[in-house]
Structure formats: C-alpha cells, structure tokens
BAVOVEX-903970 format. One record per residue (C-alpha): residue in one letter; x, y, z; residue number from 1. Coordinates in steps of 0.1 Angstrom, whole numbers, padded with zeros to 4 digits. Layout:
// residues N
(node A; (X; Y; Z); NUM)
...
// end
This chain:
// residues 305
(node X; (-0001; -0176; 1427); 1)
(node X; (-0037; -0181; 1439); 2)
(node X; (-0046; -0176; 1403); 3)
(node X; (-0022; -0205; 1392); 4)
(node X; (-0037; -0228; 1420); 5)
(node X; (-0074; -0222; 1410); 6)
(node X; (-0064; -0227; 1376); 7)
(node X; (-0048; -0259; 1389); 8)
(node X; (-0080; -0270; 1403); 9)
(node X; (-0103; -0271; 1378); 10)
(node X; (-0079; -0288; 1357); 11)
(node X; (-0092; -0327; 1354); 12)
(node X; (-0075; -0356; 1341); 13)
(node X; (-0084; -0362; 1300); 14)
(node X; (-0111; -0333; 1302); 15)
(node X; (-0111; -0320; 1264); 16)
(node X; (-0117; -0287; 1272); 17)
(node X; (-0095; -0283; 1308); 18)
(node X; (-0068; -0316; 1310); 19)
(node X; (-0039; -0317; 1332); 20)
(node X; (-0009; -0299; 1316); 21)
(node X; (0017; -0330; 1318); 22)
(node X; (0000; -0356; 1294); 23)
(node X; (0008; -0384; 1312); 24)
(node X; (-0016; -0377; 1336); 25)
(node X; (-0043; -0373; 1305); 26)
(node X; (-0040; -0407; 1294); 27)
(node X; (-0068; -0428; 1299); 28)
(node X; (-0062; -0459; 1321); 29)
(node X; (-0098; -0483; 1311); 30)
(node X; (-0078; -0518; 1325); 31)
(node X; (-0057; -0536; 1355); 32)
(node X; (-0027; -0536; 1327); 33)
(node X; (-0022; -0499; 1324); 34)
(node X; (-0030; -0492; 1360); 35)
(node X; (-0002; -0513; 1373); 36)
(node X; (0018; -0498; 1346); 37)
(node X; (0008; -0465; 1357); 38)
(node X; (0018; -0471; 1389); 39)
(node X; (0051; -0485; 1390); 40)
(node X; (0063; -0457; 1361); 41)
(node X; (0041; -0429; 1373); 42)
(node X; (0041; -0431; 1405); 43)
(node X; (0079; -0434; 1404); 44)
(node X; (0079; -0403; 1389); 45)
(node X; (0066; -0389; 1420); 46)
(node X; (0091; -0408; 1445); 47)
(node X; (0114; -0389; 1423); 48)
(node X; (0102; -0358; 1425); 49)
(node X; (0092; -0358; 1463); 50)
(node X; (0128; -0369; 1472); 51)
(node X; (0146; -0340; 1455); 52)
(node X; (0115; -0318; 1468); 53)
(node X; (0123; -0332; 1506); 54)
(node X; (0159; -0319; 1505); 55)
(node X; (0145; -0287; 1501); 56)
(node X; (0158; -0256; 1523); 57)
(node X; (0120; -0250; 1535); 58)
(node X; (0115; -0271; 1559); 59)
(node X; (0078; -0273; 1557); 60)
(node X; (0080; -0290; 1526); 61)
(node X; (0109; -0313; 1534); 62)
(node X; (0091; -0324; 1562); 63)
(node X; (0057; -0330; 1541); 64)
(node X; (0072; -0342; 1510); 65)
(node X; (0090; -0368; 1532); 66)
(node X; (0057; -0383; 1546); 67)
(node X; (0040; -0382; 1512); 68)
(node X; (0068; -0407; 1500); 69)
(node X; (0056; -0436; 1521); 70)
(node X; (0024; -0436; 1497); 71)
(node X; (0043; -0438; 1468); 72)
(node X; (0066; -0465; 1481); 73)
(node X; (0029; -0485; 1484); 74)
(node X; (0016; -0475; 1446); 75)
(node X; (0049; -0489; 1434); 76)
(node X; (0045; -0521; 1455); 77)
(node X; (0006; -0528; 1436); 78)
(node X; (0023; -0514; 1401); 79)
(node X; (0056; -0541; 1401); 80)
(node X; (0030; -0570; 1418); 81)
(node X; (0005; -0564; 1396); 82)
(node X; (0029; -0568; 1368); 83)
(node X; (0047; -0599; 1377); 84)
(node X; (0010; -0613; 1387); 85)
(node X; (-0001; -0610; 1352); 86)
(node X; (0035; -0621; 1341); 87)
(node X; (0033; -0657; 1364); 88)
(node X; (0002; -0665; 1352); 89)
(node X; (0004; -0657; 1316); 90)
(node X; (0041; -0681; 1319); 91)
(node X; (0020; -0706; 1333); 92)
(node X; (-0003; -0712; 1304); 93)
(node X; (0023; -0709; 1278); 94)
(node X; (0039; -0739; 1294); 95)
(node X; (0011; -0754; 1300); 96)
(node X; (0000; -0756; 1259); 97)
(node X; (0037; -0752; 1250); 98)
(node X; (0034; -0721; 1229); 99)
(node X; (0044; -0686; 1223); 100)
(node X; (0018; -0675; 1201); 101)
(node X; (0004; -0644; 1211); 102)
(node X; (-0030; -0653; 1189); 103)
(node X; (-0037; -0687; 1209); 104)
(node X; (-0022; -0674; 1243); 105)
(node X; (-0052; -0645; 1237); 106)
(node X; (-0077; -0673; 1228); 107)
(node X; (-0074; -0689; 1260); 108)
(node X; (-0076; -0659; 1282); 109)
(node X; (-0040; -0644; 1292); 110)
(node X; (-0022; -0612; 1284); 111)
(node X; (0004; -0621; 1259); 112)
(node X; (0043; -0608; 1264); 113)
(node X; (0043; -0586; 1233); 114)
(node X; (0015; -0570; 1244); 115)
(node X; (0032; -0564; 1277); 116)
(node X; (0058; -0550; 1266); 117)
(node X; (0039; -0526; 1246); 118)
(node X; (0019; -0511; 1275); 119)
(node X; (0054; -0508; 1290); 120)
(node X; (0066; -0489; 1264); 121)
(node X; (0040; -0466; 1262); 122)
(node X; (0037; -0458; 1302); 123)
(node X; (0075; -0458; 1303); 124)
(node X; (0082; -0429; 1273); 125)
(node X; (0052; -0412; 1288); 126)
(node X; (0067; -0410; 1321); 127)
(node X; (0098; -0401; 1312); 128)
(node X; (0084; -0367; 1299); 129)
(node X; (0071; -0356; 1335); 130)
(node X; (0109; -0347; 1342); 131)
(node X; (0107; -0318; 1318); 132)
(node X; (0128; -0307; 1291); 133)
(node X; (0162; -0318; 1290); 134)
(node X; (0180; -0284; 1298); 135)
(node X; (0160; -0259; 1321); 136)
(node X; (0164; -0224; 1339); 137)
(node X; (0138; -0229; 1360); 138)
(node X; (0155; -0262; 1374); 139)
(node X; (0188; -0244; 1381); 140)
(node X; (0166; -0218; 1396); 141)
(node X; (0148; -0240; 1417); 142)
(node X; (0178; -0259; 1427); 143)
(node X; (0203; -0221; 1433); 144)
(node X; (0178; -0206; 1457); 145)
(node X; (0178; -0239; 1479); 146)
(node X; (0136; -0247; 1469); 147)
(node X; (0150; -0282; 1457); 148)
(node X; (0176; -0308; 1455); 149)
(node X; (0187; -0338; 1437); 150)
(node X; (0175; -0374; 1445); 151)
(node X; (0198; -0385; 1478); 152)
(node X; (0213; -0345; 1474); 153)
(node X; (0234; -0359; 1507); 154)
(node X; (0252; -0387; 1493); 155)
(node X; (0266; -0366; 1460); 156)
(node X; (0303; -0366; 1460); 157)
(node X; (0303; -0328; 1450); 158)
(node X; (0303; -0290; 1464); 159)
(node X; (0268; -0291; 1456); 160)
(node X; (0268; -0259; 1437); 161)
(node X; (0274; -0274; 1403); 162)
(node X; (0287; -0244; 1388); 163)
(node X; (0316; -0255; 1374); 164)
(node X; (0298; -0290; 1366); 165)
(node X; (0290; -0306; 1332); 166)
(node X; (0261; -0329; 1320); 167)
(node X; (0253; -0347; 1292); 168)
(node X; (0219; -0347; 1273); 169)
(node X; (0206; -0359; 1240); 170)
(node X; (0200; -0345; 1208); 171)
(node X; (0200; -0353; 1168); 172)
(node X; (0225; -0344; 1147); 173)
(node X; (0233; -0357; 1110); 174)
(node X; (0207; -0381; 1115); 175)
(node X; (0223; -0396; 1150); 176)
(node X; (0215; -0390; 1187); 177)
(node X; (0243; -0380; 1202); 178)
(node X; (0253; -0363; 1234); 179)
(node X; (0260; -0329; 1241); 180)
(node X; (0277; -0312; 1275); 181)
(node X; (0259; -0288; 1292); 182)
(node X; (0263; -0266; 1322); 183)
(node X; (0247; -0296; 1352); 184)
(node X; (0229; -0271; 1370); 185)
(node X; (0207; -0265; 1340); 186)
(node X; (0201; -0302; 1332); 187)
(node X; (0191; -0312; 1364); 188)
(node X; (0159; -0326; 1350); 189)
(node X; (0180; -0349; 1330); 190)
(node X; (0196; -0358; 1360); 191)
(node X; (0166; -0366; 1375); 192)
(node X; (0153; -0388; 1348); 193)
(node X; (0181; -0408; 1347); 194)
(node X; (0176; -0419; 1383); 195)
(node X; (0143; -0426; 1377); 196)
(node X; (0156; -0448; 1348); 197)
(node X; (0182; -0467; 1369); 198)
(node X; (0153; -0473; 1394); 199)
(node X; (0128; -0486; 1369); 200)
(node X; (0152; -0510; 1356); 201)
(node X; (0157; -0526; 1390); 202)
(node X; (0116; -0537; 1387); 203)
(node X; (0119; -0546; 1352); 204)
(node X; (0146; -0571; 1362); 205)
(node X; (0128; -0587; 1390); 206)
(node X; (0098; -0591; 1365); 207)
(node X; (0123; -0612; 1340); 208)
(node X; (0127; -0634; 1367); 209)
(node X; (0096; -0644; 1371); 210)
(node X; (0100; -0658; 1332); 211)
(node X; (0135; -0668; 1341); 212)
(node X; (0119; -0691; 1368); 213)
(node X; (0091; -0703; 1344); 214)
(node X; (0117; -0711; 1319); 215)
(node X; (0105; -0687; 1294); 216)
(node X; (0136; -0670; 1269); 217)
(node X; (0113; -0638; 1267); 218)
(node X; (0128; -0605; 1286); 219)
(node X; (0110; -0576; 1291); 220)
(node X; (0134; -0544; 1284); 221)
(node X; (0131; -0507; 1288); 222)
(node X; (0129; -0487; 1258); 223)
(node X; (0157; -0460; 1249); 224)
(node X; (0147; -0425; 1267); 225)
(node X; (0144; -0407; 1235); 226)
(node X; (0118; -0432; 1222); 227)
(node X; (0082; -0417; 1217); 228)
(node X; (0090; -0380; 1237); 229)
(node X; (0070; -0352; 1235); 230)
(node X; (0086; -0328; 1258); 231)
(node X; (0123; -0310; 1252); 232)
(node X; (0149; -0312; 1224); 233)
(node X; (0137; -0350; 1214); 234)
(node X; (0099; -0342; 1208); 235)
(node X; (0084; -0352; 1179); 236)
(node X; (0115; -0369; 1164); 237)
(node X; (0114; -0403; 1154); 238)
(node X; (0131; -0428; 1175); 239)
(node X; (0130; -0466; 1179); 240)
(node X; (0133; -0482; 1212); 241)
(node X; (0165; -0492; 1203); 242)
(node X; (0177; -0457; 1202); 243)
(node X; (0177; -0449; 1165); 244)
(node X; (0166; -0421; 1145); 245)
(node X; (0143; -0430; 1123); 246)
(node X; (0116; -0418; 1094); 247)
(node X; (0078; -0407; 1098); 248)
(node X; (0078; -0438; 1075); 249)
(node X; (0097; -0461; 1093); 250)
(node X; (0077; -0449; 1126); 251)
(node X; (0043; -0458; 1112); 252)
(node X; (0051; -0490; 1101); 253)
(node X; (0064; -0500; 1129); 254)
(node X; (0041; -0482; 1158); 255)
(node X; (0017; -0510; 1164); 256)
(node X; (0045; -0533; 1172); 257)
(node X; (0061; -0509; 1195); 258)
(node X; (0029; -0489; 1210); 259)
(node X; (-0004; -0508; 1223); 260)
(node X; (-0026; -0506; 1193); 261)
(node X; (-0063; -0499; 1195); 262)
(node X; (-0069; -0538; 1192); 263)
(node X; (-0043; -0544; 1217); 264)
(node X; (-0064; -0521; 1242); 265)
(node X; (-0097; -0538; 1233); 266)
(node X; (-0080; -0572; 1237); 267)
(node X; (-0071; -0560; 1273); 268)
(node X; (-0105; -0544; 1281); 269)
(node X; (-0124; -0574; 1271); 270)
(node X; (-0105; -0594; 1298); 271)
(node X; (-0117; -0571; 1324); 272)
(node X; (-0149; -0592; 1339); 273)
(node X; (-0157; -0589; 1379); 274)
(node X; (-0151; -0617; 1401); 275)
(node X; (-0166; -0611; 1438); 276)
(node X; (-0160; -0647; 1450); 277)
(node X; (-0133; -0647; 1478); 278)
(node X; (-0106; -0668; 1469); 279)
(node X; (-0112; -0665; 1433); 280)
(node X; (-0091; -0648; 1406); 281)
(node X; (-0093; -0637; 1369); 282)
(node X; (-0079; -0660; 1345); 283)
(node X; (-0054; -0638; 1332); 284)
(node X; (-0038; -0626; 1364); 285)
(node X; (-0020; -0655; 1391); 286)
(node X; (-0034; -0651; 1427); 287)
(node X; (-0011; -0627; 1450); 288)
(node X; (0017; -0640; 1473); 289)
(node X; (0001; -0633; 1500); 290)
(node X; (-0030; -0615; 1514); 291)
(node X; (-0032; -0575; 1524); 292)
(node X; (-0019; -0578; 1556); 293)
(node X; (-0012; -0616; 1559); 294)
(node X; (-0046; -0622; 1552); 295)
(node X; (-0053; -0655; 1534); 296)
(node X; (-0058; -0658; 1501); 297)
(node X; (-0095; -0661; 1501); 298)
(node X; (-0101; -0637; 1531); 299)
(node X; (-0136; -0618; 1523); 300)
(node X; (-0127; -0580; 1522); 301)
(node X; (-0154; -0570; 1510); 302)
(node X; (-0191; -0579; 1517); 303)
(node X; (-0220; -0567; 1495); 304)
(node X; (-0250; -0582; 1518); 305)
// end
C-alpha cells in the first residue's frame, strides 16, 4: 500500500511521462468554458463517489468523506453558474442582432451554443468513464466487505445484499447496443453512473431555461453514455450521441461537430483576456446574480496596490 500511495504522489495531472491514471483528470483545461464544465461533470463525479464512500462500514471514512462533500457541493455551484453565465449572455447578443449564426455570434465576442454543447460533450463522456468499467469484481468486493455503499445506500428499497439482484448494462451486438442482465452486485459502477447521469441532467435543464427565458429554441442535451468511452465493454467503439453504433468513417466525419475541435479551443482561448476593474465583466460571460457572499456586483476583492 505505501508503495501505491508514493506512486500516487508523483503522479501529475497531463505529465507525459507520469499522468493521472483516470484520463479525465489528464485533460487539459486552458479556458473558463472547460473549467466550469469540469466542474459541474467532474466534480459531480466526486459527490458521487464520496456519498457511496460515506456509507461506508469504517467510520473514519464515512465521517471524512461526509465533510469533503460540502466542497463539492461549492465546485458544482461555480461549474452550473458559470455555465448559465456564459449561456445569458451569449442569449443576449443573439437577440440583440437577431441571429444564430455561430460565425457572426464569434465575431462579436460570445461563445456560440454549438460550441457549447461540444465542450459538454466532451467533459460529459469523459466523466462518465471515472465510474469504471461497466461490470466489476472489485466493486462487488468493495461493496460485500462493507468498504462502500451505493449513492443514498439508506433509502434503497432492497436487503442490501444484492445477491439475488439483476442489472442491466450496455454492450454491441449485430451492430446494436443493446442491454444485457448482470448479477447487480458486479455492476455497481453502472449503478453509480447512472445516478450521476440522472443528476447531471437536473443542471442541464436549468441551463435550458435560461434560453427558454431568452426566447431562444436551442436546448442543450446530454449525450448517450456510450458516446466517446474509453473505459469498459463500450471503449473504442463508435457511437453517436444519439446512441448509435456507428463507423470509424462515419465517426470522423462527424467528430468536429460533436467534439470541440482544435479551432473550437483556440476560438475559446482567444476570449480569455483579464479584466481587473471591479464591476466589470468579460464580453462573453453575463455578470453573476449576485456577489460572493452578498457582496455587490462591483465589490473590490482583490487589490493589486
């Protein structure tokens, strides 16, 4: 074990010689676009993760894992307001030429929704891996000696032993996904990844509102959980966000539509210029709600005399 947790130390996030093992946490994140993607997906992941590891039998680390999700519930908060920020204001220009087009909505400074809901895609399929694969010992292990539980273990309607329980989980056959039973205590990861899917599409609909209110027909949407996987049964297999199975063909014509492409990024990056002045705001994000702790808009937070 103390070999494991050096090993885990030196590890650092998209080091070429020593990254992370779980890619997600490799990916680079250069803009405010994929940081408050990264933190409403990712850091969901880690709600998710802490609440099946605080109804753990060891009370140690129920009791810390419990504490820890308090953070979380604060990087989700900046993830989904960062988001709908760059959502409001982006709404508010397209009404305010009367257009859709991503090329002139990028010529006058905003984040356009296409290119929104690529970054989504890519942060969502990425995060969707950090449950593991879809069937796993180790899970059923884990979850057998008492180390950890499901999400809200407490309100399942079961005997909480899931021996004689059944699961289903994806996989390709004849060219289809379709969904196979399993034994639930070895798909618990699936089980886990679902939840996290329910939650994240509780966000996503409180960002359509905010084009909803603008009057915009645009909807954000989740893509399907087997689309762009690289962990489990689905890896490497070609999948739209729609859910179907498609060719290495099909997948390449289609990827810069579906994935942020290198321009996209640049696009994004470009935007990223500093503004110190209290009370003022980059053009392609709306101001917040409200302050950090009711503060006003325009409250100095930080000073650089």
């Amino acid at each position: 074990g103390r070999e494991e947790g050096e090993a885990l130390l030196e590890r650092r996030s998209g080091e070429e010689d020593n990254p992370r093992i779980l890619q997600a946490f490799n990916e680079k994140t250069p803009d405010w676009l994929a940081f408050f993607m990264f933190t409403y997906f990712t850091d969901r992941d880690g709600k998710f993760q802490l609440c099946a590891l605080a109804e753990s039998g060891f009370d140690p680390l129920s009791r810390t894992t419990r504490f820890m999700l308090t953070e979380e519930a604060h990087h989700m908060f900046i993830g989904e307001s960062g988001v709908s920020r760059i959502l409001q204001r982006t709404c508010q220009v397209m009404n305010e030429l009367k257009t859709d087009d991503p090329h002139t909505l990028r010529e006058n400074g905003v984040i356009d929704l296409d290119t929104v809901q690529r970054y989504l895609n890519f942060h969502y399929s990425v995060t969707i891996d950090l449950f593991g694969a879809d069937e796993s010992s180790n899970a059923a292990i884990f979850y057998s000696s008492g180390l950890k539980g499901r999400f809200e273990e407490s309100k399942q309607d079961d005997d909480h032993r899931l021996r004689e329980d059944w699961y289903g989980v994806l996989e390709v056959r004849d060219g289809n996904l379709v969904e196979r039973q399993v034994p639930k205590l070895n798909a618990l990861n699936e089980v886990l990844r679902d939840n996290f899917i329910t939650d994240s599409i509780r966000g996503v609909k409180r960002w359509n509102r905010v084009m909803e209110k603008a009057g915009i027909p645009f909807r954000l949407v989740l893509p399907h959980k087997a689309f762009n996987r690289k962990i489990g049964s689905l890896a490497g297999v070609r999948i739209s966000p729609t859910g179907q199975v498609i060719t290495e063909s099909a997948w390449n014509a289609e990827i810069d539509n579906w994935l942020p492409s290198d321009s996209d990024r640049a696009f994004v990056a470009n935007l990223m210029g500093r503004v110190a002045e209290p009370g003022q705001f980059a053009n392609w994000i709306a101001p917040p709600a409200f302050g950090v702790n009711g503060q006003p808009a325009d409250f100095q937070y930080v000073r650089f005399d």
